[in-house]
C-alpha positions as CSV (number, residue, x, y, z in Angstrom):
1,X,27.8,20.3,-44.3
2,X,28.8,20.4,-48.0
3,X,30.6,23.5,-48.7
4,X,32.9,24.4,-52.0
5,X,35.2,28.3,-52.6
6,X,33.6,31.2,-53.2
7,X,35.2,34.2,-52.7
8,X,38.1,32.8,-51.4
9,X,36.3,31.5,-48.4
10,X,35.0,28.2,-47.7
11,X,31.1,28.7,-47.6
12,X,29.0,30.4,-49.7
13,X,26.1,32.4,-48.5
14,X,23.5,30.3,-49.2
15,X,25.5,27.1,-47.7
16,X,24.9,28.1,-44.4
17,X,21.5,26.5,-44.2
18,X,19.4,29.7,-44.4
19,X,17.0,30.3,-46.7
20,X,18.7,31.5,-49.3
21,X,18.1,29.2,-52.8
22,X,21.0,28.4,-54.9
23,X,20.3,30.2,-58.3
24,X,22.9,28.4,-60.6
25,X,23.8,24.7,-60.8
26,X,26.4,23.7,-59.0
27,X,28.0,20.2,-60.2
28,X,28.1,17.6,-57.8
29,X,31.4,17.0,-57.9
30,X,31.7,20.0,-56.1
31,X,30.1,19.0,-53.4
32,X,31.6,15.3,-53.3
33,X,35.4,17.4,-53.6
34,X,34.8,19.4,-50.7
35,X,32.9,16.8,-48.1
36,X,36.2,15.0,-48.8
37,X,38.6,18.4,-47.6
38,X,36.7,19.2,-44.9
39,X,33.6,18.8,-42.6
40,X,31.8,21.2,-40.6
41,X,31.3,20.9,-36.7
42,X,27.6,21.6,-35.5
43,X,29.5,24.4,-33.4
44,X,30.4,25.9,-36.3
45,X,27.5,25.6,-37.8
46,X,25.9,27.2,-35.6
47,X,28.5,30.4,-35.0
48,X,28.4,31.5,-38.3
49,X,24.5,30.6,-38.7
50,X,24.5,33.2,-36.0
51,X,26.4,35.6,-37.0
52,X,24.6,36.1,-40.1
53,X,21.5,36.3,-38.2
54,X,23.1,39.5,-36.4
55,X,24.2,40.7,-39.5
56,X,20.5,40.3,-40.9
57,X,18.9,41.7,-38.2
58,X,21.7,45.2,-38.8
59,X,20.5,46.0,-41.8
60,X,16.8,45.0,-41.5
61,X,16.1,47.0,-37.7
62,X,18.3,50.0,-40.0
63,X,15.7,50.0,-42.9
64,X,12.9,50.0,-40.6
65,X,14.1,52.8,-38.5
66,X,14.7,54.4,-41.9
67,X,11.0,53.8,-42.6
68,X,9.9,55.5,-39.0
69,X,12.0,58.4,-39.0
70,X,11.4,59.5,-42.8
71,X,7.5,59.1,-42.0
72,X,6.6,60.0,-38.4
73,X,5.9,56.5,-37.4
74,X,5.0,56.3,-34.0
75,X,7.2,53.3,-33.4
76,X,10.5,55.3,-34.4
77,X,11.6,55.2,-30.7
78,X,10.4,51.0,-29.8
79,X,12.2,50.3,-33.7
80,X,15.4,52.2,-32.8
81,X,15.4,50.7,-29.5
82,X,15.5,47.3,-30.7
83,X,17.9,48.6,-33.9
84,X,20.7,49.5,-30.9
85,X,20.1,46.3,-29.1
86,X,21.9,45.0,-32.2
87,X,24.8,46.4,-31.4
88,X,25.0,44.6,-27.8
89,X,24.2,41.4,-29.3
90,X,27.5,41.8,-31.8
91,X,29.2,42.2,-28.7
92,X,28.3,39.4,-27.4
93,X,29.0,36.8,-30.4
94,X,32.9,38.1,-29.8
95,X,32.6,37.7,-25.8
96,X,33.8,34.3,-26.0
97,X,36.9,34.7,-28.4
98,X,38.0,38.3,-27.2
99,X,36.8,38.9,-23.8
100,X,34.7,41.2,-22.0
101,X,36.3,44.3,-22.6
102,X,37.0,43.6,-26.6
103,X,33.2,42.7,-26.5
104,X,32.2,46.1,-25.0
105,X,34.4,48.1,-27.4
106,X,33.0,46.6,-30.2
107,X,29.5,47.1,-29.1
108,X,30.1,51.2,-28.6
109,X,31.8,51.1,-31.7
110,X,28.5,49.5,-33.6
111,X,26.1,51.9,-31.5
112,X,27.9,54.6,-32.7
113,X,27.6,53.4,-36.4
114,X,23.6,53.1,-35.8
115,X,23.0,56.3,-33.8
116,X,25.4,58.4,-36.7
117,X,22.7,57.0,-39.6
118,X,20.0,57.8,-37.3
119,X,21.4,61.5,-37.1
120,X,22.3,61.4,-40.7
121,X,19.0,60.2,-41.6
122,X,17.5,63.0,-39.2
123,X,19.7,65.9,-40.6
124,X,18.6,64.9,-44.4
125,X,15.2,64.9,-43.9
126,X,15.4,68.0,-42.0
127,X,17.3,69.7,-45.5
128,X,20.5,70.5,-42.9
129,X,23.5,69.5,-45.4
130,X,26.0,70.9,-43.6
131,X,24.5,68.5,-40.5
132,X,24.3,65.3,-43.0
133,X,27.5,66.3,-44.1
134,X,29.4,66.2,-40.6
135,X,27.0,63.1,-39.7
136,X,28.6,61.2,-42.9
137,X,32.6,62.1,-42.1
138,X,31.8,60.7,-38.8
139,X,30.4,57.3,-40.2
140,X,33.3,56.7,-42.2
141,X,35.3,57.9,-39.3
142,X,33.6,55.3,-37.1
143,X,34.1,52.4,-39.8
144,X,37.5,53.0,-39.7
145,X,37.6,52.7,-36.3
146,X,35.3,49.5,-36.3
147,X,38.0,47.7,-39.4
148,X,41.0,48.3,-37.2
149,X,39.5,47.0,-34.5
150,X,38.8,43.8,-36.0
151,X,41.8,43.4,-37.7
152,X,43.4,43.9,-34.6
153,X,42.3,41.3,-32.7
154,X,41.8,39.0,-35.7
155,X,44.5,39.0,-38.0
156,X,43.0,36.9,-39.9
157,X,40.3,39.6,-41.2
158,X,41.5,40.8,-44.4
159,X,41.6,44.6,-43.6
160,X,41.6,46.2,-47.0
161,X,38.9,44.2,-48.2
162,X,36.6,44.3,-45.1
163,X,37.4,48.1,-45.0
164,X,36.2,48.5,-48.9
165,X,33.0,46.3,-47.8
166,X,32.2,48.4,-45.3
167,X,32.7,51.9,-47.3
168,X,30.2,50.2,-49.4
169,X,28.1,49.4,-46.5
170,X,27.6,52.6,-45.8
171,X,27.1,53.8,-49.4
172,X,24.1,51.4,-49.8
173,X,22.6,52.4,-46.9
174,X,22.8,56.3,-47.5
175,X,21.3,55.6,-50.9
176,X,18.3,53.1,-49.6
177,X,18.0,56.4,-46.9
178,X,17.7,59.0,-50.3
179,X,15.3,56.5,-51.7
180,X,12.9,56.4,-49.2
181,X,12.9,60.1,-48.5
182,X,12.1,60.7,-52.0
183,X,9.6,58.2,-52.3
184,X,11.4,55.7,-54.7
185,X,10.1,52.9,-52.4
186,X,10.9,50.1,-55.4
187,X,14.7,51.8,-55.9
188,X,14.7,51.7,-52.0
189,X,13.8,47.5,-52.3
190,X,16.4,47.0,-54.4
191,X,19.2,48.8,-52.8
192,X,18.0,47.3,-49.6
193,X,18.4,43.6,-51.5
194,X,22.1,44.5,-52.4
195,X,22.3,45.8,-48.8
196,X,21.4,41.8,-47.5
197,X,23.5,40.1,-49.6
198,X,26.5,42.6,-49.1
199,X,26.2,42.4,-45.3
200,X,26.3,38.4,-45.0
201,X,29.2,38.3,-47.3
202,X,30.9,40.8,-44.6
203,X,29.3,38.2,-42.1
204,X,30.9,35.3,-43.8
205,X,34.1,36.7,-43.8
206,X,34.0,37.6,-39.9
207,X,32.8,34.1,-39.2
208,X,35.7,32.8,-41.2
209,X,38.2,34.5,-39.5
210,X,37.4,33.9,-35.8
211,X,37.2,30.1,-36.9
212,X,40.5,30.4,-38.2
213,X,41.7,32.0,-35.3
214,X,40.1,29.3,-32.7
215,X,39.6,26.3,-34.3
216,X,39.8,24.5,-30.7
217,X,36.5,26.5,-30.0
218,X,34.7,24.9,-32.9
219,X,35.4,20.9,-32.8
């Protein structure tokens, strides 16, 4: 896999072999530089393939239970369903690495962050601000709780920055929410666009790390 620095990490997002074009030239020399440093595994290939897949499927099950709330769908309850299963499946990509008890923690910690923007979602289009209000201190309670997690098991996460990405995790999301209550359905696209490529960057970095941490899992 040719790979070169971006971000301070070894793969860019659209080096991952997802479909995700390359929108400004790259020299080859680039390329030629870094199949020289390093070479990836097919294991690890695939681990942080899925990962971002996870991370994909977060923030696109999140728009469209968005989508069903705000309008009375009748497949709010089958789309958050499926929107929660997420957070069991993020438990599960850590299982091997952290155990069975890390891997549970982490997947009540990322239910919780679904099920408080489904209530926050809920209280805003009900017009209850204090409820919103106490629904959005609990979010970035949660994310806190969901960084130092992570950076405890993994010191490798860098906890400042992940904790800044997720901050603006949430900020994207409450706005793509405000969007599509209103109605702005093309300001809701484009937030949800900054949403997808802010939330495989935060992918890359986890994938990163918990190669960095167990390169023996990865040969």
């Amino acid at each position: 896999m040719n790979s070169y620095s971006f971000r301070g990490y070894p793969y860019p997002p659209h080096s991952l072999g997802l479909p995700y074009a390359v929108t400004y030239p790259v020299p080859a020399f680039a390329f030629q530089s870094a199949r020289a440093k390093h070479c990836i595994s097919n294991a690890e290939m695939d681990f942080r393939n899925n990962m971002r897949l996870l991370w994909e499927q977060h923030v696109a099950w999140t728009r469209m239970t968005i989508l069903s709330i705000v309008n009375n769908l009748p497949d709010a309850d089958p789309v958050t369903a499926r929107l929660l299963q997420n957070a069991s499946d993020m438990g599960a990509i850590l299982k091997p690495f952290y155990g069975e008890k890390n891997a549970a923690i982490y997947s009540k910690l990322i239910k919780d962050h679904l099920v408080i923007a489904a209530d926050l979602v809920k209280a805003a289009k009900a017009g209850d601000q204090k409820a919103a209000a106490a629904a959005e201190k609990r979010w970035y309670s949660n994310a806190d709780e969901i960084v130092e997690f992570l950076s405890r098991i993994n010191p490798y996460i860098p906890k400042e920055e992940f904790r800044k990405m997720f901050y603006e995790h949430l900020a994207l999301t409450k706005a793509e929410a405000v969007a599509i209550l209103s109605k702005d359905y093309k300001e809701s696209i484009k937030l949800y666009d900054s949403i997808e490529k802010q939330a495989l960057e935060m992918s890359d970095i986890l994938a990163h790390a918990i190669i960095k941490q167990f390169p023996q899992m990865f040969y």
